[in-house]
One Martini backbone bead per residue (centre of mass of N, CA, C, O) as a GRO file, in nm:
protein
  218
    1UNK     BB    1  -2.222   0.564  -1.052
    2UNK     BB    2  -2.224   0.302  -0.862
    3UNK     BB    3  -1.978   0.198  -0.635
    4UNK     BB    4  -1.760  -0.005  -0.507
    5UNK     BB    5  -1.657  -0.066  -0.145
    6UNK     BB    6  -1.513   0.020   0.139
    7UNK     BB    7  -1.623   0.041   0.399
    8UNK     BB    8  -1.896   0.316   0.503
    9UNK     BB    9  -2.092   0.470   0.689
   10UNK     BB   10  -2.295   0.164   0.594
   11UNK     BB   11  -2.113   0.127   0.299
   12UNK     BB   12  -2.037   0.004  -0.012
   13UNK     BB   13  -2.186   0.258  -0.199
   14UNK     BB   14  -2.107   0.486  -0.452
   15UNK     BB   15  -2.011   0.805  -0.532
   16UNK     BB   16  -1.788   0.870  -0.824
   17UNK     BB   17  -1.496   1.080  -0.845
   18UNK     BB   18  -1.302   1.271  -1.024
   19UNK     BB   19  -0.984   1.466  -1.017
   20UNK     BB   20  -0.803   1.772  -1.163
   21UNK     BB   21  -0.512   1.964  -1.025
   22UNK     BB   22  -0.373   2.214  -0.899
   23UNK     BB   23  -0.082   2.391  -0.678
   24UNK     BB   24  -0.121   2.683  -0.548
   25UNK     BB   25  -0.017   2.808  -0.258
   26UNK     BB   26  -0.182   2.589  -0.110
   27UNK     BB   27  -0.341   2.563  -0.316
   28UNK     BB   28  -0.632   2.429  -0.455
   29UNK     BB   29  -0.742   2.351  -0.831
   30UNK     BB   30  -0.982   2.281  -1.014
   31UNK     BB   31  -1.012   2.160  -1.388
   32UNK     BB   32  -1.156   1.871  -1.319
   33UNK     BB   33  -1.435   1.655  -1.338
   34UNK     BB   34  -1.578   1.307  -1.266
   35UNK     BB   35  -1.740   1.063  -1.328
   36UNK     BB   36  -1.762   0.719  -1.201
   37UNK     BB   37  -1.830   0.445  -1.318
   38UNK     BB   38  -1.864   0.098  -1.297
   39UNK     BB   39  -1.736   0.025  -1.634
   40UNK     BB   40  -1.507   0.188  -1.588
   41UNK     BB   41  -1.216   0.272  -1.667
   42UNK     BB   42  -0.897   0.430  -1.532
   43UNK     BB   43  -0.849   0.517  -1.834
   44UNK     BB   44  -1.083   0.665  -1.902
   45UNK     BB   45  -1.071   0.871  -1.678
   46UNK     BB   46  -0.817   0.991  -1.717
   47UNK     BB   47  -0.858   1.071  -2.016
   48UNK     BB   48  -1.070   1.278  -1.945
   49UNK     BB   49  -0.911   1.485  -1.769
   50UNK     BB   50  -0.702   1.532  -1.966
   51UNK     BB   51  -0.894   1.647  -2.225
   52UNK     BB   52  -0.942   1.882  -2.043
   53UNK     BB   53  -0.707   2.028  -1.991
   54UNK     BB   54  -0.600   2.041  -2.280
   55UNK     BB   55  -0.810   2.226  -2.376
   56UNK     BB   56  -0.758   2.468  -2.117
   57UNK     BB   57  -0.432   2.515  -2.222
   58UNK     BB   58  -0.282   2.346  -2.075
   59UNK     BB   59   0.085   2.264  -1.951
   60UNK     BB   60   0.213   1.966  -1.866
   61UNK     BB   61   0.450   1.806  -1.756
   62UNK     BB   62   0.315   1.642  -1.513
   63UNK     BB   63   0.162   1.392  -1.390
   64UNK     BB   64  -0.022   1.322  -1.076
   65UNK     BB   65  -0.114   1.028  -0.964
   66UNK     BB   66  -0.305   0.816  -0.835
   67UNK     BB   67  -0.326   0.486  -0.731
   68UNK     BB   68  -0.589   0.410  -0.871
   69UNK     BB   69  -0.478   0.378  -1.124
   70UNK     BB   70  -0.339   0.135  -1.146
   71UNK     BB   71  -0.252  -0.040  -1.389
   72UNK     BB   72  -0.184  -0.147  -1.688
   73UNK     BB   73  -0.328  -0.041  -1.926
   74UNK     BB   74  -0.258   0.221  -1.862
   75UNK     BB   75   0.101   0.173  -1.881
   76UNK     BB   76   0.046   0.159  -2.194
   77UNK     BB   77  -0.122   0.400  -2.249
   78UNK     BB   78   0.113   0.604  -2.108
   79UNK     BB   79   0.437   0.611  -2.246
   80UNK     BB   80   0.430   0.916  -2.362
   81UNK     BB   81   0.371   0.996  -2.107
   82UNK     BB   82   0.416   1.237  -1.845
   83UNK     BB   83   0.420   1.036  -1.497
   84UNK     BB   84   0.309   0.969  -1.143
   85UNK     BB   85   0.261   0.666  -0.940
   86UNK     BB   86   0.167   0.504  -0.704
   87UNK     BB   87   0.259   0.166  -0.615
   88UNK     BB   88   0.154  -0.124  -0.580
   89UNK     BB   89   0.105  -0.427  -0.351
   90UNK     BB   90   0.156  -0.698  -0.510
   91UNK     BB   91   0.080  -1.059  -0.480
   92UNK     BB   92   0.210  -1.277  -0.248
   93UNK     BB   93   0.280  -1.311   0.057
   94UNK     BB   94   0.602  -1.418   0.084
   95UNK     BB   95   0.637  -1.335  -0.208
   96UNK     BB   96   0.833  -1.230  -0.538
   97UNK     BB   97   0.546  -1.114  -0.659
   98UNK     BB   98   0.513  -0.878  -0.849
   99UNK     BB   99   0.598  -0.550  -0.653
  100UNK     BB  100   0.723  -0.649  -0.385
  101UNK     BB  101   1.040  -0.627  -0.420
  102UNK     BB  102   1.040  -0.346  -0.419
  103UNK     BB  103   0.969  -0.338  -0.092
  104UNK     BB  104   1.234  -0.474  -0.007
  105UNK     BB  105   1.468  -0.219  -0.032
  106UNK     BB  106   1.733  -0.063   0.135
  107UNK     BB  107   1.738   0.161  -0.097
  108UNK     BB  108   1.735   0.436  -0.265
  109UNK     BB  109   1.620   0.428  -0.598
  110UNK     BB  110   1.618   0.309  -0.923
  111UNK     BB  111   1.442   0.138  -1.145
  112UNK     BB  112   1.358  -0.175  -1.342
  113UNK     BB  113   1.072  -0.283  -1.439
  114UNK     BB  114   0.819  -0.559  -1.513
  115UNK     BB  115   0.622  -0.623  -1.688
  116UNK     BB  116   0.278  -0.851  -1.752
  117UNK     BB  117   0.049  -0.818  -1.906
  118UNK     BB  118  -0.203  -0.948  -2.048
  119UNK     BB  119  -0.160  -1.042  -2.368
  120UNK     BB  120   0.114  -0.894  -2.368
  121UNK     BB  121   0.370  -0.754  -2.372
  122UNK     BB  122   0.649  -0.666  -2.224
  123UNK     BB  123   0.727  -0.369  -1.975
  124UNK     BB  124   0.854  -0.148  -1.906
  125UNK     BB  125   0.945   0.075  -1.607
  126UNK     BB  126   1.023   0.320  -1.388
  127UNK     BB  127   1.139   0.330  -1.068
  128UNK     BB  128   1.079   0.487  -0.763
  129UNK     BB  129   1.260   0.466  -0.452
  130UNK     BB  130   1.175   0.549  -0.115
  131UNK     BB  131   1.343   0.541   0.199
  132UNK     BB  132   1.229   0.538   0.523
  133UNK     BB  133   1.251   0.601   0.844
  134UNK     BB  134   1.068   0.547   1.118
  135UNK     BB  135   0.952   0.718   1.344
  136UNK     BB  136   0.864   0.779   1.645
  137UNK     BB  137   0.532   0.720   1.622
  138UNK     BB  138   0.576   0.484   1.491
  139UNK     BB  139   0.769   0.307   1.704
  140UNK     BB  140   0.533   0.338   1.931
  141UNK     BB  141   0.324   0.207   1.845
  142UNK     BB  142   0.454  -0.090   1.758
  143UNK     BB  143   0.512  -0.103   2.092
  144UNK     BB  144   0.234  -0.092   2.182
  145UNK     BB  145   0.101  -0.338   2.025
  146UNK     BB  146   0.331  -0.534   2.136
  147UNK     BB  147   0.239  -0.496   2.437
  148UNK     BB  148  -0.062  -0.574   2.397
  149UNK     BB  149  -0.017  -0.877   2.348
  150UNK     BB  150   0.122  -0.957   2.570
  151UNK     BB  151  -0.065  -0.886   2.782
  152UNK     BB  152  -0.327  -1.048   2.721
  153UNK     BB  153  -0.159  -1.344   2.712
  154UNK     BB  154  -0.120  -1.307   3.038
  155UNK     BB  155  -0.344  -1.261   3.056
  156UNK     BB  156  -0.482  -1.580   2.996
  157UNK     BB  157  -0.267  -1.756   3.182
  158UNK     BB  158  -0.413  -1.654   3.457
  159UNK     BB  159  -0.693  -1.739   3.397
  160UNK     BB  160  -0.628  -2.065   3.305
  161UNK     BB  161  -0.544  -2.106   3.617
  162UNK     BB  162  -0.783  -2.035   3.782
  163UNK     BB  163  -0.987  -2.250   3.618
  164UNK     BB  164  -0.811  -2.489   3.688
  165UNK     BB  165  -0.820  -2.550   4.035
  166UNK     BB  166  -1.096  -2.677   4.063
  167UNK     BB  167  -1.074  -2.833   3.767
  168UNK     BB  168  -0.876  -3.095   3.690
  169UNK     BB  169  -0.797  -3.113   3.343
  170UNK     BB  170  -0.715  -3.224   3.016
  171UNK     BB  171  -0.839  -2.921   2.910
  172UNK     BB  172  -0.740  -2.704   3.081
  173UNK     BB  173  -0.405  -2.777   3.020
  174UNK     BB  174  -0.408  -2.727   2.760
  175UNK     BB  175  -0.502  -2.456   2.744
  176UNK     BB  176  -0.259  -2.341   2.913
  177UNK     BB  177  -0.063  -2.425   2.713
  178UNK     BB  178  -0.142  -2.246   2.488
  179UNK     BB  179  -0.095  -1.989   2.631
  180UNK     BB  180   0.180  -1.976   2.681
  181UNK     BB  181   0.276  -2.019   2.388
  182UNK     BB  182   0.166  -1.758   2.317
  183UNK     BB  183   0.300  -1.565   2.513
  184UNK     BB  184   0.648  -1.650   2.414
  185UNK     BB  185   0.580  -1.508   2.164
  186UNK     BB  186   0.464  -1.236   2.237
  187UNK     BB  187   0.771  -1.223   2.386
  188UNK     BB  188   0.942  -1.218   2.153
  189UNK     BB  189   0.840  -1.010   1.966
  190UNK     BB  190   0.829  -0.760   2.142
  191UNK     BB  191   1.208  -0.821   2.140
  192UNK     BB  192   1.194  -0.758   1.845
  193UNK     BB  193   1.066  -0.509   1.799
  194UNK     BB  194   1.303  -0.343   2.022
  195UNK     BB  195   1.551  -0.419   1.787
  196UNK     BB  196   1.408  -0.321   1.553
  197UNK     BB  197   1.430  -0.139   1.224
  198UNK     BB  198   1.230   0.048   1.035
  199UNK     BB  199   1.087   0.087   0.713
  200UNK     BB  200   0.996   0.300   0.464
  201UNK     BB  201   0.829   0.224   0.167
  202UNK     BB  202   0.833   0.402  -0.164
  203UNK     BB  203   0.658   0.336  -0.478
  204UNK     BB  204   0.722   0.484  -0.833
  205UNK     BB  205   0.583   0.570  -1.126
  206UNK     BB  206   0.862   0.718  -1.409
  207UNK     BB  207   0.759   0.895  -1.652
  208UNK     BB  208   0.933   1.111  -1.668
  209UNK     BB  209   1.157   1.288  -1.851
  210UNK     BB  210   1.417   1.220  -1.604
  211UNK     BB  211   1.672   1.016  -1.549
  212UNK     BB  212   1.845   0.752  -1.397
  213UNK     BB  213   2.005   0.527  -1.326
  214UNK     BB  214   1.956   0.162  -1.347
  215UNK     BB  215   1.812  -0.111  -1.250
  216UNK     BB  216   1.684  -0.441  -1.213
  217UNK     BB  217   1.340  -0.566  -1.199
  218UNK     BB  218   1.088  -0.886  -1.227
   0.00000   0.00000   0.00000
């Protein structure tokens, strides 16, 4: 039951468990744990804790996964149940390609997206869209991070222009000259940032009981 995973505390292999609980007056009741092998699959972990629920006469409405259930697998195996759950955000960057487009979205909506599971035909299911403004502290973050590039970039100019001083060569020009256009950008990026309004996208696989009109996207 040891998996792998991102670094932590000096290791990337872990013990890893699941549970199932639900949330009465802010307090959480667990109603199942179990072990997650390295071999299993999340549909196998999901299947044991949903037939553990279901054993101690739970009726649930709706099953609410965490994103690491995200697979295809689960999302064929599980048409039939009601249930939600945060989509990854998969695809290669800067392309069309995955759920980015979810992700690119500028109003909260409903949508019917397209999967292509491997070796089997394509699936709908619907997903939920919620676009919401970034915070003040988020704002504050994003523009704290782009004048700190900026900082740098200007000691960097400084720095490569005292040490050209002494002894001009093109070698140290050129470096200069590197300097400043990475500079340049930095103080662009900051200007954009400045003026830039981001929004948090955040989509859901939506199988539960009731829908709303969508649209479709694939």
């Amino acid at each position: 039951m040891i998996r792998r995973g991102q670094a932590k505390a000096g290791t990337t292999s872990f013990h890893t468990f699941a549970t199932a609980y639900v949330v009465r007056q802010h307090r959480r009741f667990t109603l199942a744990l179990t072990r997650v092998r390295a071999h299993e699959s999340m549909l196998e972990v999901a299947n044991r804790l949903r037939n553990r629920v279901e054993a101690l006469g739970i009726n649930v409405a709706v099953y609410l996964l965490d994103r690491q259930f995200w697979t295809d697998e689960l999302q064929v195996a599980w048409q039939a149940i009601p249930y939600m759950m945060p989509i990854r955000r998969t695809g290669k960057k800067g392309t069309d390609g995955g759920t980015r487009p979810l992700f690119a979205l500028q109003e909260s909506q409903f949508v019917t997206y397209t999967m292509s599971p491997d070796q089997q035909e394509p699936l709908d299911i619907e997903v939920a869209v919620v676009v919401l403004p970034e915070t003040r502290q988020e704002r504050q973050t994003r523009l704290a991070k782009a004048k700190r590039t900026c900082d740098q970039a200007q000691q960097r100019v400084e720095d490569t222009a005292k040490a050209l001083e002494p002894h001009v060569n093109a070698q140290n020009k050129r470096a200069l000259t590197c300097a400043k256009n990475a500079l340049a950008k930095a103080q662009a990026r900051l200007e954009a940032e400045r003026k830039g309004v981001l929004k948090n996208n955040f989509a859901f696989s939506d199988n539960s009981p009731t829908h709303t009109q969508s649209s479709r996207i694939q």
